[in-house]
N, C-alpha and C positions, 0 to 999 in steps of 0.2 A: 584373900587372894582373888583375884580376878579370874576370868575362865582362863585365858593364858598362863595362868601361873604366876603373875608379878602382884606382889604385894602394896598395899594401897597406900603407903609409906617410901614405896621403891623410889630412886629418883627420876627425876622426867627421864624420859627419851627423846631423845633429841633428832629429830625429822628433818637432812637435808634441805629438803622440799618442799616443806612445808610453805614456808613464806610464798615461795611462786607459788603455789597452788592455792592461796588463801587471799594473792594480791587484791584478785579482783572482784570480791567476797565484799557488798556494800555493809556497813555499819547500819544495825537496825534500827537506829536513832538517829534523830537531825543534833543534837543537842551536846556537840565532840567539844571535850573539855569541860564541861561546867562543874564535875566536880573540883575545880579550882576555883570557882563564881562561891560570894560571899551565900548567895541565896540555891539551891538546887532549884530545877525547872521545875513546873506545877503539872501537873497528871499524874505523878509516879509516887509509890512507896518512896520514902527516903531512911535514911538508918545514917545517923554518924555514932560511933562507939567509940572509946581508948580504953585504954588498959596501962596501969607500968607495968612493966617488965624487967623494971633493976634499976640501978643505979650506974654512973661512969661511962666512960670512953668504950673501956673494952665491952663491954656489955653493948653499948651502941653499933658497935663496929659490928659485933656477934649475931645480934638480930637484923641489923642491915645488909650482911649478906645471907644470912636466911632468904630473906626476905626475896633479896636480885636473882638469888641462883632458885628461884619458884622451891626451896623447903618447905618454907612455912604452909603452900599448898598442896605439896606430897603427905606433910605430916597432919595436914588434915582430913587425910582419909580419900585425895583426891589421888585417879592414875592420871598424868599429865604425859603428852604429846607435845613438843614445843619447838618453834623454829631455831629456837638459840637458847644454849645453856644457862646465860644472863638477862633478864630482862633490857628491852632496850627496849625507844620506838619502834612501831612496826612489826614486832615481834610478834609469831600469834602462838596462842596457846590453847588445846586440845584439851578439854580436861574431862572425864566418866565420873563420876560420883554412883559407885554400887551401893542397891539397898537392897539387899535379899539379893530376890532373884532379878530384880529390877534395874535398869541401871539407864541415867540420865547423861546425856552429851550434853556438851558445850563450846562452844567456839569464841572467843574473845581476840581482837588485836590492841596491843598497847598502845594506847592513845600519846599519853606523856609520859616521861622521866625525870626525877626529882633528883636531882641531886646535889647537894649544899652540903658544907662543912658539917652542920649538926640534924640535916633533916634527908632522909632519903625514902625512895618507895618508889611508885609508879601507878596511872591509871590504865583500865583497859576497858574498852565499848565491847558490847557483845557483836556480833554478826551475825547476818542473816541464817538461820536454822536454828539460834538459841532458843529457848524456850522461855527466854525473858529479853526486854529491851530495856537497853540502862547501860550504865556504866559504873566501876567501882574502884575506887583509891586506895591505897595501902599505902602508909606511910609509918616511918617510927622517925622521932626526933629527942634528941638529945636536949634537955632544956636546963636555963638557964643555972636552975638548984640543982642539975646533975641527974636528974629524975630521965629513966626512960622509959619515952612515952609510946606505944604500937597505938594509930588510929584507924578505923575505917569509915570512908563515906562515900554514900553512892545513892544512886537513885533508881528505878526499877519498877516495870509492871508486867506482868506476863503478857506474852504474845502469841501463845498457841488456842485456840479455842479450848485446846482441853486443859491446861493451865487455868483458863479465865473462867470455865466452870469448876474447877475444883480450886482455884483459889486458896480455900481455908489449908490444903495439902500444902500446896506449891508454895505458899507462901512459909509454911512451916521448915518445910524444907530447905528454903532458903534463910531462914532463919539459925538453922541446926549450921549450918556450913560456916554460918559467920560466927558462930559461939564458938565453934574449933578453930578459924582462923584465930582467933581472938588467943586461944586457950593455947594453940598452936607457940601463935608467938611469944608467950608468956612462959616456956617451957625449957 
């Protein structure tokens, strides 16, 4: 539980307000979208991962709204702030990651929305005050042999000074969050 009281599994909260308050909040990257580009941009960490997570339709349909309605980032241990119950464009998402007594913010707006008969998901850029610049995708797809597949790919480098000396942390850290994503969706 978080010092409020809300458990790091609870579901988002949903912030009227959010979105205005977050409109004019630049993107801390030039580089909107490439996580859809065959190639990720050059300076950054990159990380693409999948995982199956089952077999069939129903099973697709089950981790794709995990997915939209931000679960899969409640259930990983994240307390989420979000402009909208469903992901969409432009949506933005508030998200604390507590570690102890420590606890890391986040600011991302969704960049794009996937949505296709057997693939769905969404990307989101960080915004200015993150503690990393990048953007990261979440996707799960139904494929051909019935296999369902959760991916992620993104690309990333920290942007606070104290990030970029500790590094070997930050990057661990960010590390840990995407093995729960992972693990999350798989569940």
């Amino acid at each position: 539980m978080d010092q409020s009281g809300r458990r790091a599994d609870a579901p988002p909260q949903v912030v009227d307000d959010l979105a205005q308050r977050f409109r004019t909040v630049p993107f801390s990257y030039p580089e909107l979208g490439a996580t859809r580009q065959e190639r990720l941009p050059r300076g950054y960490r990159h990380l693409e991962a999948a995982v199956q997570v089952g077999r069939g339709r129903s099973r697709y349909d089950e981790v794709a709204e995990r997915l939209l309605t931000w679960q899969l980032h409640t259930r990983s241990g994240l307390l989420l702030r979000v402009s909208d119950g469903r992901a969409r464009q432009g949506a933005i998402q508030l998200a604390t990651l507590p570690l102890g007594p420590f606890k890391i913010n986040t600011r991302c707006r969704v960049v794009y929305l996937i949505e296709e008969d057997r693939r769905s998901g969404f990307a989101y850029g960080t915004l200015e005050g993150h503690p990393e610049r990048g953007e990261e995708r979440f996707c799960v797809e139904l494929a051909d042999d019935d296999r369902v597949v959760f991916t992620l790919r993104a690309f990333s480098r920290n942007a606070w000074l104290v990030g970029r000396l500790g590094a070997p942390v930050s990057n661990r850290v960010q590390a840990m969050v995407n093995r729960r994503y992972l693990a999350a969706a798989a569940s």
